[in-house]
N, C-alpha and C positions, 0 to 999 in steps of 0.2 A: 192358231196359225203355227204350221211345226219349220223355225228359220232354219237353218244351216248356213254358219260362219267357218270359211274356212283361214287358216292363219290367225284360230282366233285370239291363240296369248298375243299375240304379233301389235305392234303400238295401235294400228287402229282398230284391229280386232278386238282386242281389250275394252276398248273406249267403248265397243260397239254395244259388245257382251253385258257389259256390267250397265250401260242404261237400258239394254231391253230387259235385263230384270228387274231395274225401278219399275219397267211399264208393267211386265210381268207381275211382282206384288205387290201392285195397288200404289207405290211409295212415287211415282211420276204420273200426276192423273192430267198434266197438260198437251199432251202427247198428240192427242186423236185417236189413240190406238186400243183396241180391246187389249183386256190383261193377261185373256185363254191365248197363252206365248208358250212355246215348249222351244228350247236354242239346244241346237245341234252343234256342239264345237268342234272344233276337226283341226288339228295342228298336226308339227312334223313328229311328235312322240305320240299321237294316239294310235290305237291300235287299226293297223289299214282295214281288215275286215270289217270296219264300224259306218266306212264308206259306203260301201255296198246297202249297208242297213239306213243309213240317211238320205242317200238320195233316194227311195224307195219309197219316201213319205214325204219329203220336205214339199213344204210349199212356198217357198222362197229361199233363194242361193245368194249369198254374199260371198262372193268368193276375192277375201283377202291376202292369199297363199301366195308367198313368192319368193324370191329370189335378189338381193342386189349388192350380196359383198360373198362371193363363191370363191373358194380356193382354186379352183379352176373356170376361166370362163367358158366350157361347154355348159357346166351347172346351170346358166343362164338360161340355155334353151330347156333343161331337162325342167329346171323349178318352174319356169313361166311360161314354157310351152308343156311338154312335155306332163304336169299334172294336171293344165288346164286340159287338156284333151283327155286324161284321163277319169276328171269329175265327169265330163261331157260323155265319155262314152255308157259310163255308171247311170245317169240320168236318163240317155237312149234306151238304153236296157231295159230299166223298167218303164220306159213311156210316158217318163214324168216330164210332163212343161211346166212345169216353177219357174216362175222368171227368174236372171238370174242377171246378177251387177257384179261387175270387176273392176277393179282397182289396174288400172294403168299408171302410166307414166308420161309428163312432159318429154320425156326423152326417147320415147315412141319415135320421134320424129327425126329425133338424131341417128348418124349413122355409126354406132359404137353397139358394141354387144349386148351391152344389156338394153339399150333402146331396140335391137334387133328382133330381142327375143321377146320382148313387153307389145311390137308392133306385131310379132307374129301371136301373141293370145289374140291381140284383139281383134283379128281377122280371123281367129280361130273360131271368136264368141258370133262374130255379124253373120259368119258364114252360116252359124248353127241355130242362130234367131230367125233368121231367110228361110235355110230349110225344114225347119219343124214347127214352123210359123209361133215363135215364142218372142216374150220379150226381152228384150235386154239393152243393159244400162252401161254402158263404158266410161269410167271417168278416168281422163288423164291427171292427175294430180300434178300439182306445183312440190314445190319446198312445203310439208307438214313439220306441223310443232306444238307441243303441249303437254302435259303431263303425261309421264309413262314412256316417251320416248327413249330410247336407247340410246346415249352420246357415245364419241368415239366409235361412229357404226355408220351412218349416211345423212347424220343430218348436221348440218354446222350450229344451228339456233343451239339443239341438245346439247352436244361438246362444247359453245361457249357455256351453255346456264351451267353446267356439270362443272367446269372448270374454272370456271369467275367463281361460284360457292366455294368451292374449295379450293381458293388459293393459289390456283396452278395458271399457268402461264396459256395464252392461247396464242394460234399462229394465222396471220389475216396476209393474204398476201398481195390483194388487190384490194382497200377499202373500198374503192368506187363499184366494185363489183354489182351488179343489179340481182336483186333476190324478187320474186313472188313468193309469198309465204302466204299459209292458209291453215289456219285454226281448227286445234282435234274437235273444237266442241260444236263448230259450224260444219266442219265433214258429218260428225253425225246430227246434226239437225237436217242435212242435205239428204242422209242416209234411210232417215225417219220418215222423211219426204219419199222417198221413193218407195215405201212398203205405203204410203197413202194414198199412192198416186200423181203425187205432185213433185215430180221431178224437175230439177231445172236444166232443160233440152237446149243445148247448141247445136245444134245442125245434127251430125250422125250422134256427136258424143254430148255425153251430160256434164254439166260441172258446179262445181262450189262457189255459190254465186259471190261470195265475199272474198277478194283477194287484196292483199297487203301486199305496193312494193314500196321497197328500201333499200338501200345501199348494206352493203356486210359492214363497213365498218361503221357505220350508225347503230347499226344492231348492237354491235360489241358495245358504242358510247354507252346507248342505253340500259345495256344490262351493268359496266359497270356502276352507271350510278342506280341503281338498284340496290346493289353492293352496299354502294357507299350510302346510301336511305337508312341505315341502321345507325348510323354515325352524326347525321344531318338531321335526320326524323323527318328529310323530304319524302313524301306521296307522291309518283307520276300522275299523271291524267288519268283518271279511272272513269272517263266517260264512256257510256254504253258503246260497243260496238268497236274501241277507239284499239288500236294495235299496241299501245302501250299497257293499256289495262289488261290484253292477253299474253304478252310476254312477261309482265309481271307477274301473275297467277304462275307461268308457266316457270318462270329464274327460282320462285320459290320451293317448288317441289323438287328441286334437287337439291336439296339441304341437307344434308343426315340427320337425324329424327335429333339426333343430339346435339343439335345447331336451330336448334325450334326456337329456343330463346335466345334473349337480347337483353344485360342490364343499360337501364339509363340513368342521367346523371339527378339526382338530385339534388336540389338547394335546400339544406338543411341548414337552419336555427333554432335556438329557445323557443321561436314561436310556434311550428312545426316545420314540414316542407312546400315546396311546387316543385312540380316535375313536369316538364313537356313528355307529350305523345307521341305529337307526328303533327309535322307544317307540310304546308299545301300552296302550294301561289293562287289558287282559284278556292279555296273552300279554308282558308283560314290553320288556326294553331287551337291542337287539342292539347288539354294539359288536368293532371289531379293536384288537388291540394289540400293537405292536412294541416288543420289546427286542433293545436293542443286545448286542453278543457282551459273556458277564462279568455281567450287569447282574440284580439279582435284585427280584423286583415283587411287591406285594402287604403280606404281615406283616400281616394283619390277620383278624379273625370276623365272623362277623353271629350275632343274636337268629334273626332269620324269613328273610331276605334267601335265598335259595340261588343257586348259582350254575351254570354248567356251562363247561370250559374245553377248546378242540379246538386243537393244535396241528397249523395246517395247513403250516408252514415253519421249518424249523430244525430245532433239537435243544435238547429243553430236559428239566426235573428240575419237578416238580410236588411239595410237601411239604405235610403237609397233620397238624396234632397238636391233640389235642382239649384244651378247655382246663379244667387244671387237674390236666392228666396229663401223661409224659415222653415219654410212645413217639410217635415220628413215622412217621408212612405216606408212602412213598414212589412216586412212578411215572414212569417214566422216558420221555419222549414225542418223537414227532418226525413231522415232515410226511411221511415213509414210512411209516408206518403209521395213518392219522386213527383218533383214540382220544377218546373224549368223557371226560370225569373229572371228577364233582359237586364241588361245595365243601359243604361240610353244614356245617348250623347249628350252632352250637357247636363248631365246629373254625376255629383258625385257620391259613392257608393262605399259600403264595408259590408264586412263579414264577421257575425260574434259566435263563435262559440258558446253556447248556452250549458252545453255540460260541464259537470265539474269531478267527473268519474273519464269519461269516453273521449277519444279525438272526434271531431266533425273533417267528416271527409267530403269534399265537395270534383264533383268533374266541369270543368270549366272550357269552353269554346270562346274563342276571341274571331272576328270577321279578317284578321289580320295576322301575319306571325311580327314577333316582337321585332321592332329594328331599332336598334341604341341611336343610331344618328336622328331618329326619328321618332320616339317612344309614343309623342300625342301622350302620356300619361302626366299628370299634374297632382300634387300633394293638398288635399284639402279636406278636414276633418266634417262627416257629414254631421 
């Protein structure tokens, strides 16, 4: 299948491009789609004779190409009408029916210039589906966001993430504002869908069946505490699907490569350290912990607390006796073999380091993050 993306550096072109060459070489085989892909890209710096040569063979049109921050607003009509009828005419020419899908706009329906010029493609595209009996796919889009977007350009999610990462100040002027927002990674599983056939049809136009609304200044709440996640070692919701687990994937990729990391605090002693991870209100506190060679950690129960203990370095001895009985359980652990081993409730537990050369490093999950007013933790040697 030979596609043609047009606008393809463009935020969703990109997204578009780069997974049809996962399906392309073999590296996305959950797709549905053959891998024989040949992607025709077509942007505002390619060479316009290339046009000619693409639609000549394409068997499917994406036409992403547009217009929405022009130094003049006639530009509106030229980018969005104006090259839409010139694909189309290219296409005529050589008597190709490729079906072909455009990228509209909610603001289609508005009476402002650029909704003017977004409603005249898409009467451009039904008129030319009608009379060349071809198919074609209109999606008006909402509010998009996700990686690759351009901030300080048309999307507010982008210039908040872009400007929360680094420090800069944002401008919200209505919190209560209502947003629809819709996710780069569900436009192209939507997009995916329609080269398989399975489009999701609303009446004349198609759309992304997954839409997110939220007030703007909720959004801002939430990216700054994202922010502040570095500092707290809170986790948002990463449940499937969930609109926080995609503006968090999304707040992080405007970071500068050189803001990729993050020191955390350790608690350091003679004996070795702990160091948290990352807390979570619904999945608990990750944390590492190193002891030094000799050093024995722990001697203590919980009520509820549970824990789970994986030695990933060293050699160590895990003990583990319930209270108010003699017998100790034993397990013998080491980073050759990764071995996970609960702590359970009403058992008090330690940790020995067995070497007398190496630290034993262990990665440690608690069902809980620590609360001092409430520790549930108790002193008793197993």
């Amino acid at each position: 299948m030979k596609i043609l993306v047009t606008g393809a550096k463009g935020f969703v072109g990109r997204n578009l491009v780069e997974t049809l060459k996962t399906i392309r070489d073999g590296k996305d085989r959950t797709r549905g789609l053959d891998t024989d892909i040949e992607i025709y890209e077509y942007d505002i710096d390619t060479e316009p004779s290339l046009l000619d040569a693409y639609t000549k063979d394409c068997d499917f049109v994406f036409h992403l190409a547009g217009v929405n921050r022009p130094k003049d607003e006639k530009e509106f009509m030229e980018g969005n009408f104006g090259f839409t009828s010139m694909l189309l005419d290219s296409l005529k020419k050589h008597n190709n029916k490729a079906p072909i899908m455009i990228s509209s706009s909610t603001q289609a329906a508005l009476d402002n210039p650029y909704g003017k010029s977004k409603k005249a493609g898409e009467e451009l595209i039904f008129r030319y589906g009608i009379d060349n009996g071809i198919r074609v796919y209109v999606y008006r889009f909402p509010n998009l966001f996700g990686k690759w977007c351009r901030p300080n350009y048309n999307s507010a999610v982008a210039t908040f993430c872009y400007n929360i990462a680094h420090d800069m100040p944002i401008t919200i002027n209505d919190p209560n504002h209502p947003m629809t927002l819709v996710y780069i990674d569900d436009v192209i599983d939507e997009l995916i869908n329609v080269l398989r056939g399975q489009e999701n049809k609303d009446g004349d136009y198609c759309k992304v069946p997954v839409e997110h609304n939220i007030k703007l200044g909720e959004i801002a709440d939430m990216l700054y505490s994202f922010k502040k996640s570095r500092e707290d070692l809170s986790v948002p919701n990463m449940t499937e699907g969930s609109l926080s687990k995609k503006l968090y994937s999304t707040f992080l990729s405007y970071y500068e490569p050189t803001a990729f990391s993050y020191k955390l605090k350790m608690n350091c002693d003679d004996r070795g350290s702990f160091t948290e991870i990352l807390r979570s209100a619904d999945a608990g506190q990750f944390s590492v912990n190193i002891s030094k060679p000799g050093i024995t950690k722990g001697q203590h129960w919980h009520h509820t607390k549970n824990e789970k203990f994986v030695v990933v370095h060293g050699h160590g001895l895990i003990q583990l006796r319930k209270i108010g009985t003699d017998e100790v359980i034993s397990y013998e652990v080491s980073g050759e073999e990764i071995t996970v081993v609960d702590m359970i409730p009403g058992y008090t537990h330690n940790i020995i380091s067995l070497s007398q050369t190496e630290d034993l490093v262990t990665f440690m999950w608690a069902n809980e993050c620590f609360n001092s007013e409430k520790p549930d933790t108790f002193y008793e040697e197993v």
